[in-house]
C-alpha positions as CSV (number, residue, x, y, z in Angstrom):
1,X,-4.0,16.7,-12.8
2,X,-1.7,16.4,-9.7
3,X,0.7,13.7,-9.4
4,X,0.0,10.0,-8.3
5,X,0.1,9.2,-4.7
6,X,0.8,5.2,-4.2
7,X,-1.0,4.6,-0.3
8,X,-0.1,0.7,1.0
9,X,-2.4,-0.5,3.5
10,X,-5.4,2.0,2.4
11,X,-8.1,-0.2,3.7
12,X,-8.4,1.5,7.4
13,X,-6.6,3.8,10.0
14,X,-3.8,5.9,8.8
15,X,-3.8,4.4,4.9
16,X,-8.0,5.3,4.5
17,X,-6.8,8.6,6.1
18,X,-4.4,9.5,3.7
19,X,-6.8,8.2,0.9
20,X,-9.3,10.9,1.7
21,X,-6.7,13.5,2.2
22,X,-5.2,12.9,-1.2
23,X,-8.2,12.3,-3.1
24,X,-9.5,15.6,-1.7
25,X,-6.3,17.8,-2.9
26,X,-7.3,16.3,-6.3
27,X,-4.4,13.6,-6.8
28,X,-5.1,10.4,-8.5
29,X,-4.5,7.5,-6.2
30,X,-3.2,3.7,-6.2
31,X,-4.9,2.2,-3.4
32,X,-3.5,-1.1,-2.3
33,X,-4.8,-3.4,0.1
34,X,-5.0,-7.3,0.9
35,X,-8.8,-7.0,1.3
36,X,-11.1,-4.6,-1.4
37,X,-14.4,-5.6,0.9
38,X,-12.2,-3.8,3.8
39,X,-11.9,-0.2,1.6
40,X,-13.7,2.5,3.8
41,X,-13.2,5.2,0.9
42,X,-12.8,2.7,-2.7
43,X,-14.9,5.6,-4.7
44,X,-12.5,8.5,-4.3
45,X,-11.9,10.4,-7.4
46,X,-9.5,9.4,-9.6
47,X,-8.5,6.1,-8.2
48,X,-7.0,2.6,-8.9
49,X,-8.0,0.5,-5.9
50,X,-6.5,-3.6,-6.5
51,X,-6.3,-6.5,-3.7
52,X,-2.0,-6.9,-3.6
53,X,-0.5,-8.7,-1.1
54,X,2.7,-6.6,-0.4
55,X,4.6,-9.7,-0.2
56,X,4.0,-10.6,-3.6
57,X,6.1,-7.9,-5.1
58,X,5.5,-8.7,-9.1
59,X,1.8,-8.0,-8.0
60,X,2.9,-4.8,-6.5
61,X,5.1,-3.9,-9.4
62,X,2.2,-5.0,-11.8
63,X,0.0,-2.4,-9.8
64,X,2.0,0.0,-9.9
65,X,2.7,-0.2,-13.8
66,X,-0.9,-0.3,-14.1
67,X,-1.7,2.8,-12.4
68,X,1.6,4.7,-13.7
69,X,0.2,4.2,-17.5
70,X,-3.3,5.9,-15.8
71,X,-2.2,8.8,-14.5
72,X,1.5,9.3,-14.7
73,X,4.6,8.5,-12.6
74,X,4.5,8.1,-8.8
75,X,5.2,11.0,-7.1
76,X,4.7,9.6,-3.3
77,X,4.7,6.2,-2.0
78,X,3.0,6.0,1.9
79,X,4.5,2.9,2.9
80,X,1.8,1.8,5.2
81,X,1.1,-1.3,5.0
82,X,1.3,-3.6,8.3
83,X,0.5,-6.6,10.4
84,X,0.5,-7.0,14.3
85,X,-1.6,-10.3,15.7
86,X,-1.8,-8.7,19.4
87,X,-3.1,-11.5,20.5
88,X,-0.9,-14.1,22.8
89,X,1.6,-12.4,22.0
90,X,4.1,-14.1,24.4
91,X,2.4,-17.5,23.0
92,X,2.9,-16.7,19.1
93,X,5.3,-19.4,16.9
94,X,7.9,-18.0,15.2
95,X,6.2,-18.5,12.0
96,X,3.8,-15.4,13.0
97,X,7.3,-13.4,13.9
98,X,8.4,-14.1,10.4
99,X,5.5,-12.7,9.3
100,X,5.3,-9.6,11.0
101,X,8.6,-8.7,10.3
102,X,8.6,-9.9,6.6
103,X,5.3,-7.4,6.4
104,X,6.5,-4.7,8.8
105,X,10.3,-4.0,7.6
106,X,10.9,-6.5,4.0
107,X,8.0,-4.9,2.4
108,X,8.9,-1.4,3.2
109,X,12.3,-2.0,1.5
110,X,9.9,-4.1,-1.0
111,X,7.7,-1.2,-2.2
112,X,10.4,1.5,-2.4
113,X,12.7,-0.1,-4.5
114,X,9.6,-0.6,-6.8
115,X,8.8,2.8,-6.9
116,X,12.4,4.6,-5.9
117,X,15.0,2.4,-7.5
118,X,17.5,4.4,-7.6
119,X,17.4,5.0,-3.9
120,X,18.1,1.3,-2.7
């Protein structure tokens, strides 16, 4: 079996992309995603799909344990996961700021120090 690929926001666009991809070159997958019910592709072979919210990074580490004692140590992370609220922009509180940036940039450093310690 071919290594495990880790794929952050994998419920649409360029995570369910790499999902298919992946899945068809035969590695085993940890598909994470706020929202299961949003997973175009949850049935590809060999995978460990799980609701995380990439904020909550025990439940990111807990996933990735989980799925590590599956099918082995990670081999790739596609840090993908991401939020944008397009709409009124120029209108939106900071609070939404914080949040886009916290999911956008915090998480990225987030879910590679999970996986790549020794890089951070």
């Amino acid at each position: 079996m071919k290594s495990l690929v880790v794929i952050t926001g994998a419920s649409s666009g360029i995570g369910a992309a790499a999902a298919r991809t992946f899945s068809q070159a035969g590695h085993p997958l940890l598909l994470i995603a706020r929202r299961l019910d949003r997973m175009e592709n949850p049935k590809v072979a060999y995978s460990f799909t799980t609701p995380v919210d990439v904020l909550a990074l025990a439940e990111f580490s807990k996933a990735v344990a989980e799925a590590e004692a599956l099918y082995g140590p990670t081999d790739l992370l596609i840090n993908n996961a991401g939020y944008m609220n397009l709409e009124h922009s120029a209108q939106q509180s900071p609070d939404e700021w914080k949040k886009q940036l916290e999911i956008n940039c915090a998480c990225l450093l987030n879910c590679t120090s999970v996986i790549y310690p020794e890089t951070m």
